[in-house]
Legacy VTK file of the C-alpha trace (Angstrom):
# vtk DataFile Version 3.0
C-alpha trace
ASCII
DATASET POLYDATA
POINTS 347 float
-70.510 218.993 49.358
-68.844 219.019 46.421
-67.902 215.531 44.203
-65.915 214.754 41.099
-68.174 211.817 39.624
-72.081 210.932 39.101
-73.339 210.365 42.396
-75.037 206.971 41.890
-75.717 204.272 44.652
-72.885 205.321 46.202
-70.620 208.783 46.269
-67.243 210.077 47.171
-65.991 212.521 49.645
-63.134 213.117 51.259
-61.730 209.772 50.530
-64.686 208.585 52.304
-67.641 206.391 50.181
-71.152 207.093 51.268
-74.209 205.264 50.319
-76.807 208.093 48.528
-80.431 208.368 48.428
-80.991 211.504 46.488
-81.251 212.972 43.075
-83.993 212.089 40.753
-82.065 209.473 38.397
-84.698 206.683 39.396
-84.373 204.260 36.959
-80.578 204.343 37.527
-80.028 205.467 33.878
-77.049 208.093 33.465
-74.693 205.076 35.284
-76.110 202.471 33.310
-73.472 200.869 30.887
-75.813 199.852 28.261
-77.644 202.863 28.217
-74.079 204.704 27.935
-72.859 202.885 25.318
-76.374 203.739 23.615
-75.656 207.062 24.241
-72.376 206.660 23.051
-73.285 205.306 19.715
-75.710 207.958 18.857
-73.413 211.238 19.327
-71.243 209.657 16.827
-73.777 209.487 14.519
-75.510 212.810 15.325
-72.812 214.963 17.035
-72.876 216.871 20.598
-75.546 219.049 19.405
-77.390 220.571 16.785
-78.417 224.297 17.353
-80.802 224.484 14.580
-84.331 225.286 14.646
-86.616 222.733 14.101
-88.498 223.901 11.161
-85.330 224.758 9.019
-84.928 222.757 6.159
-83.232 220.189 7.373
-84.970 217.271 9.336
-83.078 214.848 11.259
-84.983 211.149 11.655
-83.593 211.452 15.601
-86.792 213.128 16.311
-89.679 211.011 14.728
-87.727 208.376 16.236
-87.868 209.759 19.636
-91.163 211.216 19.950
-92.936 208.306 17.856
-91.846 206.120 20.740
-92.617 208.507 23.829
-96.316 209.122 21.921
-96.892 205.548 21.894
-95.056 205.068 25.831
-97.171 207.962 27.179
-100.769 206.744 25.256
-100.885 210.075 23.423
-101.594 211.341 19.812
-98.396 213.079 19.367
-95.313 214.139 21.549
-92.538 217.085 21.080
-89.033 217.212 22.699
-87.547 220.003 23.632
-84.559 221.016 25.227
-85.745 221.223 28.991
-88.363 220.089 30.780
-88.762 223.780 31.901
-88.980 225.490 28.570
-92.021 222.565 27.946
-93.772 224.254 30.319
-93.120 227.718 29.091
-94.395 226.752 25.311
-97.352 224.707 26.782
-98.554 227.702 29.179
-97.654 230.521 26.388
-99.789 228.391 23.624
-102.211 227.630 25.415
-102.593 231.734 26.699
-103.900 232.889 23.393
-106.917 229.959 23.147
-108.051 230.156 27.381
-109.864 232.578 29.232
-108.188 231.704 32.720
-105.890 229.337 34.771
-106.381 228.055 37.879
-103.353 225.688 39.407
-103.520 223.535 41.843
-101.591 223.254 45.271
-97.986 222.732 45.301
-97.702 223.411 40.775
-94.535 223.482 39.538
-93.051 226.645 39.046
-92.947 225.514 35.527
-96.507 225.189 34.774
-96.842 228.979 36.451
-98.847 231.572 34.720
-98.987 235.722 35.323
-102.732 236.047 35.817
-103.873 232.083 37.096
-105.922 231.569 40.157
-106.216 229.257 42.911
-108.189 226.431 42.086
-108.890 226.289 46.216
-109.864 229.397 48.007
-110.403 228.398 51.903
-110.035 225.059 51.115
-113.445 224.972 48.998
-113.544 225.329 45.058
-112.930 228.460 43.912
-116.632 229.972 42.933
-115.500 230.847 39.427
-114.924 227.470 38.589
-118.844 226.754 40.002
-120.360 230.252 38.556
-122.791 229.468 34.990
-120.493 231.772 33.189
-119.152 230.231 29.809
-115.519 230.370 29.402
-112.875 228.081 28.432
-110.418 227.074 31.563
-107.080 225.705 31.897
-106.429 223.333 35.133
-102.413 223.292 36.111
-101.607 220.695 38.309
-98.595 218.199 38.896
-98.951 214.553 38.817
-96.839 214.238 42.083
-97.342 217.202 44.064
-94.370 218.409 46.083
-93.441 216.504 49.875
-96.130 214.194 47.908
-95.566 210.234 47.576
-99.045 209.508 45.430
-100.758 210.780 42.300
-102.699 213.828 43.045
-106.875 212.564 43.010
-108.292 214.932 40.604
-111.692 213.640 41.011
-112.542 217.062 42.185
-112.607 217.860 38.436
-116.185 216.283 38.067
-117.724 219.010 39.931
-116.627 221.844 37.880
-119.575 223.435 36.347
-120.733 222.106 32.736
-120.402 225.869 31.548
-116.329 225.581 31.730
-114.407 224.132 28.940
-111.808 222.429 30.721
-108.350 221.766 29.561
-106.128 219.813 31.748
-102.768 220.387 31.900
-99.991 217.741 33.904
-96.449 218.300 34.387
-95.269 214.661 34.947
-91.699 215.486 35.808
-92.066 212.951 38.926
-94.743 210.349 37.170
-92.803 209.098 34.102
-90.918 206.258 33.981
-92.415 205.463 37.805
-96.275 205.113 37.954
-98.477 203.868 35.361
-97.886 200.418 33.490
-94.286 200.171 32.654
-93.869 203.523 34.147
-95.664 205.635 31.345
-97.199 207.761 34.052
-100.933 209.339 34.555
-101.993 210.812 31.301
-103.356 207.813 29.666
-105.469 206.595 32.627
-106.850 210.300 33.430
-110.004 210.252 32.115
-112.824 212.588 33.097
-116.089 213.387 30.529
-115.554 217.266 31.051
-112.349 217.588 30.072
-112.060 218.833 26.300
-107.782 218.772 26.138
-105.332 217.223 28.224
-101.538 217.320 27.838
-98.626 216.352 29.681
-95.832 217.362 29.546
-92.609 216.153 31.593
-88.628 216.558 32.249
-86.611 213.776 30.753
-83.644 214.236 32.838
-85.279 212.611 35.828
-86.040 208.668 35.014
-85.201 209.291 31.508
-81.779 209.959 32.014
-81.175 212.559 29.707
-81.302 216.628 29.137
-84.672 217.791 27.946
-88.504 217.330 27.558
-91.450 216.443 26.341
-95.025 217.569 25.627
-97.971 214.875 24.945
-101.290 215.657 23.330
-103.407 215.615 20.750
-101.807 216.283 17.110
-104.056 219.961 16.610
-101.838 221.100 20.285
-98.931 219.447 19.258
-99.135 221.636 15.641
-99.630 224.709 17.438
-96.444 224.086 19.778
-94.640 223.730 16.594
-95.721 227.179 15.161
-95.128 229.239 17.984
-91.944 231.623 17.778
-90.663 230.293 20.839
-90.118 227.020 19.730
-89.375 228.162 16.093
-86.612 230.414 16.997
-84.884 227.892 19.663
-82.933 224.358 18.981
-84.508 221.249 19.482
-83.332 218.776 22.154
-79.801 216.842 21.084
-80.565 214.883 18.580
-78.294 212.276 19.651
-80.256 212.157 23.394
-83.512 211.607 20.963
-82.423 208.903 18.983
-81.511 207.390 22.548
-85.012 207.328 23.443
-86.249 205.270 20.716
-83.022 202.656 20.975
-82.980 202.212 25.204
-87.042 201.006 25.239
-86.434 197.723 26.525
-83.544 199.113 29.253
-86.360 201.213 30.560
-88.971 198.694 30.654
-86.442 196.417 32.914
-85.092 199.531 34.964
-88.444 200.585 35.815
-88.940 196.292 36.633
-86.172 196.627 38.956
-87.129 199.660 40.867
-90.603 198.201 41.440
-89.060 195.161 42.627
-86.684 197.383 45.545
-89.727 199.103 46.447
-91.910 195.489 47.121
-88.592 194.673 49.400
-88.787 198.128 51.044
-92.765 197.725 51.708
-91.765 194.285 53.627
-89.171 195.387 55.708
-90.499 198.863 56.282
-92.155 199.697 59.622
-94.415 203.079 58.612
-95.791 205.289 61.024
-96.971 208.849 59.965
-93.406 210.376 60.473
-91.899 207.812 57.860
-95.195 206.902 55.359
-93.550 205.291 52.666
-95.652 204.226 48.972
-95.125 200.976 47.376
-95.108 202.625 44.194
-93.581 205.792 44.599
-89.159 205.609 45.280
-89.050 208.396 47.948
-89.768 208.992 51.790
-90.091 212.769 53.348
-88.916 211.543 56.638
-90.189 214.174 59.165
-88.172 212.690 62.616
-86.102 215.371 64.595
-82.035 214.273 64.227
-82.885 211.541 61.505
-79.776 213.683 59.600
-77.249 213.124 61.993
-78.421 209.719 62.079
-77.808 209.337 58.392
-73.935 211.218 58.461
-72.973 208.708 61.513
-73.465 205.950 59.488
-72.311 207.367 56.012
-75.486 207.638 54.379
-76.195 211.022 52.189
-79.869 211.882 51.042
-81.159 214.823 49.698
-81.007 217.847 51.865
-81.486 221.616 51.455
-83.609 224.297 51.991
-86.872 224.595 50.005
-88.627 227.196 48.843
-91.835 228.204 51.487
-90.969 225.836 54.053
-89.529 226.705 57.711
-87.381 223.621 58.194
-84.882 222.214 55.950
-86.121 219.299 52.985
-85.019 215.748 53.750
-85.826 213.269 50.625
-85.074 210.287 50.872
-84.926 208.534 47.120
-84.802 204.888 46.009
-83.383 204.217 42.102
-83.122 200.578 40.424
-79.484 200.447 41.135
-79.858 200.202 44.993
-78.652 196.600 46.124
-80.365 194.985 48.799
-78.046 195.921 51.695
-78.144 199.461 50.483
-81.479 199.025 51.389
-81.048 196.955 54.422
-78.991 199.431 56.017
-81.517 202.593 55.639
-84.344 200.629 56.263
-82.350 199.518 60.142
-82.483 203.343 60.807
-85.845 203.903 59.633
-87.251 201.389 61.776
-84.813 201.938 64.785
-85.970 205.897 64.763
-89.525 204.714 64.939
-89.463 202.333 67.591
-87.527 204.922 69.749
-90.369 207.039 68.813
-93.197 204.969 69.919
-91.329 204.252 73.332
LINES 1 348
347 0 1 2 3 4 5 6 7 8 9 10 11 12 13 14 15 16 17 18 19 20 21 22 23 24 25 26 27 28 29 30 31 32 33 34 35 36 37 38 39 40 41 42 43 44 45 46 47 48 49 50 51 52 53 54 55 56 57 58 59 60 61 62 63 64 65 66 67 68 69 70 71 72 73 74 75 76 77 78 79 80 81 82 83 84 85 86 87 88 89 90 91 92 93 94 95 96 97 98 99 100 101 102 103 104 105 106 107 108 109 110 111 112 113 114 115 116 117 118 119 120 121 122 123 124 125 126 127 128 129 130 131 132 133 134 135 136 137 138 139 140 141 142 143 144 145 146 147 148 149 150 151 152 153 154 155 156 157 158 159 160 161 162 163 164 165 166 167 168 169 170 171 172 173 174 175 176 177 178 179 180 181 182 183 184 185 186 187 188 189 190 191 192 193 194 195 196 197 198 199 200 201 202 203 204 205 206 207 208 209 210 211 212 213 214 215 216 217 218 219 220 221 222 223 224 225 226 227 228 229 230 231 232 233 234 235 236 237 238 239 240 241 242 243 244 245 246 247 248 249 250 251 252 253 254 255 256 257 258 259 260 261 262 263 264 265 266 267 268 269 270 271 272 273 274 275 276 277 278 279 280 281 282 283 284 285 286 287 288 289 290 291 292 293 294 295 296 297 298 299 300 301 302 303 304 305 306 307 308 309 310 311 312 313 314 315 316 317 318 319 320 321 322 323 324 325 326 327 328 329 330 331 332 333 334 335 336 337 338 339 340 341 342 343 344 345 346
C-alpha cells in the first residue's frame, strides 16, 4: 500500500481513511506542529545539510547543542550524532574491534550491532563456556534493549555470572528504549549497572521517538574520543545540523510527548483483557498479537497495523503500535477487537 502523506493516527487510501497502528514514530513527533515549526526554524538557520566532515575546520554550535543535551537525557559522559542509527552501530562495533578480544551477542541483536567473528552468548540455552573458562581476555556483550517480538527490557542479570577473568564491555543498541522506558523516556543505560562491567555504551536510532534522521552513541568521553578519530567517522558528514540543533530546542515537547504516551498506555492497561495471545506492557506502546484472522479483522473495520514478512520467521509479523497522538476512541476501537478475539477464544 502505497500513500501520499505521513501516516500518523490515521492514513489515506483509496479515498478511504484508516486508523494506523504501525511505524515507530512513538512520541508522535514528525506530525507534531510545534516540533515542525522547530524544525522549521532551524534549516533556515543551518540549511538542508551540511556534507562536511566533522573534524574540518569549521565547527557548527548545532552539535554541542545537540549532544550536550542527549549526554545529559541519556545519563552519560558524552554523546555523538551521526547520520543513522545504523552507521552508529558500524563505528561502535569497528572501534571497539581493535581494543576486544571477542563478541558474543545476545538473542534477537540487531543486525546493526553484528560483528564477522562474534559468538553466541547462549549455546543450548546455557552460557557459552568461554564466557565461564579462567582465561583473561577482554569481551564485548551485544545486546538490544528491546529484543525483537519483545515488549520488556531484556534482564541482563545473567551478566553477574560471567567469570571475573573477562573484561566486560557492554554494548546496547536502544533503537526501541529511548524516548519510551526509563524516567522521561531516557531509556536503560543509566539504570544498567553491574560491578563487572568495565565500559558500557549505547547507542540508538533517532528516527524512531526522536523524530528525526540519524543517531547517537553514549559513553564515556575516552570512547566517545576514539569514535571521533576513526576514519569512518572522519571521512563521512555528520548528522544535519539543523535536525541537531532540534534536539536541544524540542526538550520540553519530548518530555510531554513521552507524558502523553504513558498516559494512552495506563488507558490501554484498563480496558485491555490480556491473555498470552495478546500480552500487552504498560510501559512498552506495542502488542505482537499472535490470533489466527486478527488481520482480516483489522481491514473489516479500517484499521492498518504493521504487517510484513520478517526475517527468520515462518508466518507473517503483525505489530501492533501505540504513539502519543492516538485519541481515546482510536484506542477504544482496537481495544473492542482485541478483547472480542479473546473472548471468542476462550469460548
Amino acid at each position: 500500500m502505497k500513500v501520499t502523506q505521513f501516516p500518523d493516527r490515521k492514513i489515506t487510501i483509496e479515498n478511504q481513511s484508516y486508523l494506523y497502528f504501525g511505524g515507530t514514530a512513538y512520541l508522535g513527533l514528525p506530525s507534531h506542529k510545534k516540533f515542525q515549526k522547530i524544525l522549521l526554524k532551524n534549516i533556515l538557520r543551518w540549511g538542508t545539510t551540511y556534507g562536511s566532515s566533522r573534524n574540518a575546520n569549521i565547527k557548527l554550535t548545532a552539535y554541542d547543542e545537540g549532544e550536550q543535551f542527549l549526554a545529559n537525557f541519556i545519563g552519560a559522559d558524552a554523546a555523538l550524532t551521526v547520520s543513522s542509527g545504523m552507521l552508529a552501530g558500524k563505528l561502535v562495533v569497528e572501534t571497539i574491534d581493535s581494543i576486544t578480544d571477542c563478541f558474543f551477542y545476545l538473542p534477537d541483536t540487531h543486525s546493526a550491532l553484528k560483528s564477522h567473528n562474534s559468538l553466541p552468548f547462549y549455546i543450548d540455552g546455557k552460557l557459552n563456556p568461554r564466557l565461564l573458562n579462567t582465561v583473561t581476555e577482554r569481551i564485548t556483550i551485544l545486546t538490544d534493549s528491546v529484543p525483537s517480538f519483545n515488549i520488556e527490557a531484556i534482564d541482563l542479570s545473567i551478566l553477574k555470572k560471567i567469570s571475573p577473568y573477562k573484561e566486560i564491555t557492554l554494548i546496547i543498541d536502544e533503537s526501541h528504549s529511548l524516548g519510551i522506558l526509563g524516567e522521561n523516556g531516557c531509556g536503560i543505560f543509566s539504570t544498567t549497572k553491574y560491578s563487572n562491567v568495565k565500559r558500557k555504551i549505547m547507542l540508538s536510532s533517532l528516527g524512531k521517538s526522536f523524530g528525526l534522521t540519524g543517531g547517537v552513541i553514549a559513553a564515556d568521553s575516552e570512547f566517545i574520543n576514539l569514535i571521533k578519530s576513526t576514519d569512518s567517522f572522519v571521512s563521512s558528514a555528520g548528522m544535519n545540523p539543523a535536525f541537531v540543533q532540534t534536539i536541544a530546542d524540542a526538550k520540553s515537547i519530548y518530555l510531554k510527548q513521552h507524558q502523553k504516551l504513558k498516559k494512552k498506555l495506563a488507558y490501554i492497561n484498563s480496558k485491555l483483557i490480556q491473555n498470552i495471545n495478546i500480552s500487552f506492557n504498560p510501559n512498552y506502546p506495542v502488542i505482537y498479537p499472535r490470533i489466527e484472522g486478527i488481520q482480516n479483522a483489522f481491514h473489516d473495520n479500517k484499521i492498518i497495523v504493521t504487517h510484513f514478512k520478517y526475517a527468520n520467521l515462518k508466518e507473517d509479523l503483525h505489530r501492533i503500535v501505540f504513539t502519543a497522538n492516538h485519541k481515546k476512541k482510536d484506542l477504544d476501537k482496537i481495544i473492542a477487537i482485541l478483547n472480542r478475539y479473546q473472548e471468542d477464544i476462550s469460548i
